[in-house]
N, C-alpha and C positions, 0 to 999 in steps of 0.2 A: 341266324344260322339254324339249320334243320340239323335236329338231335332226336327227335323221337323215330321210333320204326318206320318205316313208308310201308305199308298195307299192299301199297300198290306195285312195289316188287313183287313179291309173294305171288300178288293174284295174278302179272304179268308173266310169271315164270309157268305158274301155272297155267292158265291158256294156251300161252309158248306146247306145254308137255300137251294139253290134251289134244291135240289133233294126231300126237303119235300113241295116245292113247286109244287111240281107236275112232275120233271124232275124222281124219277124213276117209274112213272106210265106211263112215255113215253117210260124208254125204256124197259119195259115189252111187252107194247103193238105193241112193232117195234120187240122185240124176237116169238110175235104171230106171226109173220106176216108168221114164216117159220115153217114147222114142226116141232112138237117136241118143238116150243120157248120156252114155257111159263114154261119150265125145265130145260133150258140150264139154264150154268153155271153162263152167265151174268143178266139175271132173276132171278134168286135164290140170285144173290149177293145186290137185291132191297127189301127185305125182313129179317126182325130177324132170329136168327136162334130159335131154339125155345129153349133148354139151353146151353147145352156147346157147345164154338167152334167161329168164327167170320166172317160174311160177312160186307159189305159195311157199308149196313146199320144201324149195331152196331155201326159204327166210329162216327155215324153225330153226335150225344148228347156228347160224351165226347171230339170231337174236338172244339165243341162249345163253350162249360166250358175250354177247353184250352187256346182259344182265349178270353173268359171273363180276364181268370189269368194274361194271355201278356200283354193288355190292362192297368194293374194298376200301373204297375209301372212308365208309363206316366203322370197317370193321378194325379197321386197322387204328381207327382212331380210339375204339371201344380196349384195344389191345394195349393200346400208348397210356391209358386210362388203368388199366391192370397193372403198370408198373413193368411191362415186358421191356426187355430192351431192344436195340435193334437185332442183336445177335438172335436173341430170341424169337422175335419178327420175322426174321431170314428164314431160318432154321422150319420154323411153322406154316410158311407159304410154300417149300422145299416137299415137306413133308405131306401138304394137301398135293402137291401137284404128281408125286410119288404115287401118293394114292390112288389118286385116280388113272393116272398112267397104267397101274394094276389091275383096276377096277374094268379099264377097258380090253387087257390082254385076257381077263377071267371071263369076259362077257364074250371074247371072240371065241372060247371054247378050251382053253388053256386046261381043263383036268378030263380033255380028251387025251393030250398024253400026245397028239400028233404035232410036233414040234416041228418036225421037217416040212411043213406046209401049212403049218398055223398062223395066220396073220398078226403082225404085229402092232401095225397102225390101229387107232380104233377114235370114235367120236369124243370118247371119252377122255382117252391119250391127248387129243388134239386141245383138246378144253383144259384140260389139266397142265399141258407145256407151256400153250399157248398164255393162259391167264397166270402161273407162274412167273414166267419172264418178267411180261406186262405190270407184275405186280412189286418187281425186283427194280424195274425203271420206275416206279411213281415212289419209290421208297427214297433212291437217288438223285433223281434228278428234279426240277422245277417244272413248271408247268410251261414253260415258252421251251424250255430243249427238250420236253417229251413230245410238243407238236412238231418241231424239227424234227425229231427221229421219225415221228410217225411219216412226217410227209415224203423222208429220206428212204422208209422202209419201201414203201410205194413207188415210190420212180425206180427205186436201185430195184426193184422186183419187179416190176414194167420191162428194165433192160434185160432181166436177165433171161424173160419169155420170150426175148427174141433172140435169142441162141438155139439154133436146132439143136435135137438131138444126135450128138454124130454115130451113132447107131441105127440110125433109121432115113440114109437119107433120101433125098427128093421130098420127104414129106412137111408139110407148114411145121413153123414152130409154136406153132397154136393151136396143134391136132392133136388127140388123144395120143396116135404115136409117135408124133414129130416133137411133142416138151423136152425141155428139158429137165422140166419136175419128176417126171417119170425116168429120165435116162439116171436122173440121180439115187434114184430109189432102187431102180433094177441093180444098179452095182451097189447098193447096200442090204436090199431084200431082196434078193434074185428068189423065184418062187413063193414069196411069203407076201404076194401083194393081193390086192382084190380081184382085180381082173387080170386074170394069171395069163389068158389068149393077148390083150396087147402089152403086158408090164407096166401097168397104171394103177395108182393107189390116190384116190380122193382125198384123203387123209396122211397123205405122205410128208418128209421131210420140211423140204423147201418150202410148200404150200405153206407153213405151218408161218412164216413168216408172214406177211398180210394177215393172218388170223390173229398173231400177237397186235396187231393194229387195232383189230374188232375192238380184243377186249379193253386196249386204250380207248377207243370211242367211247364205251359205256363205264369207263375211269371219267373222263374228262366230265360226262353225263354227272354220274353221283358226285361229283366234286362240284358241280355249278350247283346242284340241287341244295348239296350239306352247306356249301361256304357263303353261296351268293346272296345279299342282299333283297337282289331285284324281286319288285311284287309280281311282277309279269313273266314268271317263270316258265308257262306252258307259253305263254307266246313267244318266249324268243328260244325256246328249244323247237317251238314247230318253225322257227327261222333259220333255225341252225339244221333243224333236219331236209328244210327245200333245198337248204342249199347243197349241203353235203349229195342229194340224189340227181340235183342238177350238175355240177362238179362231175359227179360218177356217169350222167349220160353224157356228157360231151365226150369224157377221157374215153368213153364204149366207140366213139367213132374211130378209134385207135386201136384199143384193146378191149375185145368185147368183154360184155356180162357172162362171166362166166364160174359157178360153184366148183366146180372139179378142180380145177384152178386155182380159185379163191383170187380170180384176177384183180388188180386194185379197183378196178372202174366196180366190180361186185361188191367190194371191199366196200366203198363209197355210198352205192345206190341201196344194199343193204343197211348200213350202219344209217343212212336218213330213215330208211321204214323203221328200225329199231327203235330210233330215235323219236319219231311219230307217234308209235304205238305207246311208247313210253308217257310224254304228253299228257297224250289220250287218256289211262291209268290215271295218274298220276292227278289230273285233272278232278277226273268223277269222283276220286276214289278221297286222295289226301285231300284236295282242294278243298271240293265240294259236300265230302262226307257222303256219299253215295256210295254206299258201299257192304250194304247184306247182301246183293247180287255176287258179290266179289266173292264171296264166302267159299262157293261152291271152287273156285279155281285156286283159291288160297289153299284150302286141303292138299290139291295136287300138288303146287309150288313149293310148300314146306316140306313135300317128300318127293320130289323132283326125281332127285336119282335112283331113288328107292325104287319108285314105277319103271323105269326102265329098265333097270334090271330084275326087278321079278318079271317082266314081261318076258323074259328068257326064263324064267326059271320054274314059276308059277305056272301050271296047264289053263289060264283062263279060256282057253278056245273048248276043253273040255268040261270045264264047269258050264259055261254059257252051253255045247248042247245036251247036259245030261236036264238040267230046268228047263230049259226051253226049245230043245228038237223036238217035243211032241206039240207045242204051241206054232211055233216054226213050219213044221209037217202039215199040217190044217193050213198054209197060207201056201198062195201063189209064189214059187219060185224068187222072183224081184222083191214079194213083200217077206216072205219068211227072214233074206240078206239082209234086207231092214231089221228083222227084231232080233236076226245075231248080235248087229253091229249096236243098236242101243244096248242088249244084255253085253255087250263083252266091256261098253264102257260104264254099266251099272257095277258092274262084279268089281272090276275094278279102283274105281272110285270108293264102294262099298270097304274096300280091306282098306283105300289110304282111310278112309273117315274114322275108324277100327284103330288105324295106330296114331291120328291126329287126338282122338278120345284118350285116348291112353299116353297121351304125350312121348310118343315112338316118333324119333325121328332121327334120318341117320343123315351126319352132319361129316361133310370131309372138307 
């Protein structure tokens, strides 16, 4: 049974953050640098797609929430170990998931004070509900009625996106304005959504269901990892992740791949990449003891939330050009974007390694 730390969370989580660190603004502006960049294929893959379909970018937030789900069945064990009880137990997943729910209305601008059109939903909220629940199911139930539930949450959330919205009609039940994920939201957040022109919120209610799934994916993940026997643990999690994206593109001939959604076929073909990437880590890092390279992302992954929210709060775009707009200024336009984008994720990085040295780290 796996009891020690896996390294290779950490450095996964971290990875995960650096690209919203600033890592794909780097390499957009390294695809500028050649004709045509800024539409190649690997620029396009640093960016949402706008509804159906899946780039890079779509993976960060649901591999995130995979790796929150991986995470609990350690900790919960490390907790069982302390002497908590389950009241206790309850009460502490409650209390994280509160948290962060908080942590996302505060990131959306909350001590601006404009409540009448301040967002509610938030990535944060999402992750926090989401791995909550998920956390409430692996506490009660077994491991064969949490894969029912998951598979139940999936279809019954399949039927329920083909319900038009009856607010909008003529339009698909699969179009930004025709869901019914959206018609649910508008009569619960009328003006309080993201895209206030169609009443769509990415991060909304109903979605939030299939995202309670993710983070069972990366439940069931760290409970093969912590319980199982088997030596051939990266082979049969990259068996278990073809299938899950194979699984996920058939169910697409039905119900596409879709993030705004969070449709199950996305549900599916994400949680295999999550599942991959995991492997992967997992492999180099625990396995094989490969792992001073890891270093540099483990920094990030230990203070995961901490970067993203000082990225609101922290001016790094004004430290990066008060040091380096006169370095910047001396280069070529395309090459100057270049040495923003490496200084903005030096500065940064720089303060997490600042509070990884000082053993700062904020834990919810």
């Amino acid at each position: 049974m796996e009891s020690k730390r896996l390294r290779s969370i950490d450095a996964l989580r971290g990875f995960d953050m650096f690209f919203i660190m600033g890592f794909s603004s780097l390499v957009v502006a390294i695809c500028k640098l050649f004709p045509d960049g800024g539409s190649c294929f690997l620029a396009q893959q640093m960016g949402h797609t706008s509804w159906d379909g899946l780039t890079h970018h779509d993976i960060i937030f649901p591999l995130f929430l995979f790796i929150s789900g991986m995470t609990f069945p350690f900790s919960l064990a490390k907790s069982r170990e302390k002497g908590l009880s389950r009241r206790q137990i309850f009460l502490k997943t409650l209390s994280r998931g509160l948290i962060l729910i908080g942590l996302g209305i505060v990131y959306n601008g909350f001590f601006q004070f404009q409540f009448d059109t301040m967002r509610f939903y938030s990535v944060l909220g999402r992750i926090g509900l989401a791995w909550m629940l998920a956390a409430w199911l692996y506490m009660c139930c077994g491991k064969k009625t949490r894969i029912i539930l998951a598979a139940a949450i999936l279809v019954g959330y399949n039927l329920l996106l083909l319900i038009p919205a009856p607010d909008a009609a003529g339009a698909s039940s699969l179009s930004m304005e025709g869901n019914i994920v959206g018609y649910i939201d508008r009569l619960l957040m009328p003006g309080h959504l993201l895209n206030k022109k169609v009443g769509f919120d990415p991060e909304g209610l109903l979605s939030t269901l299939p995202a309670i799934v993710t983070a069972m994916l990366g439940q069931f993940t760290g409970e093969f990892v912590k319980e199982s026997p088997a030596q051939r643990k990266t082979l049969w999690m990259l068996v278990g992740a073809a299938a899950l994206v194979a699984i996920g593109l058939v169910w697409s001939t039905w119900l596409p791949v879709n993030k705004k959604l969070w449709t199950s076929s996305f549900t599916l073909v994400v949680g295999g990449i999550s599942l991959a990437h995991f492997a992967l880590f997992y492999w180099l890092i625990d396995v094989k003891g490969w792992n001073k390279w890891a270093f540099f992302f483990e920094v990030i992954g230990l203070n995961s939330i901490t970067i993203y929210l000082l990225q609101k709060i922290v001016p790094f775009a004004e430290i990066n050009r008060f040091f380096l707009g006169g370095l910047a200024g001396l280069c070529p336009e395309p090459v100057g974007k270049v040495v923003f984008a490496v200084g903005y994720i030096f500065w940064s990085w720089l303060l997490l390694w600042f509070l990884y040295k000082k053993k700062v780290f904020l834990k919810v």
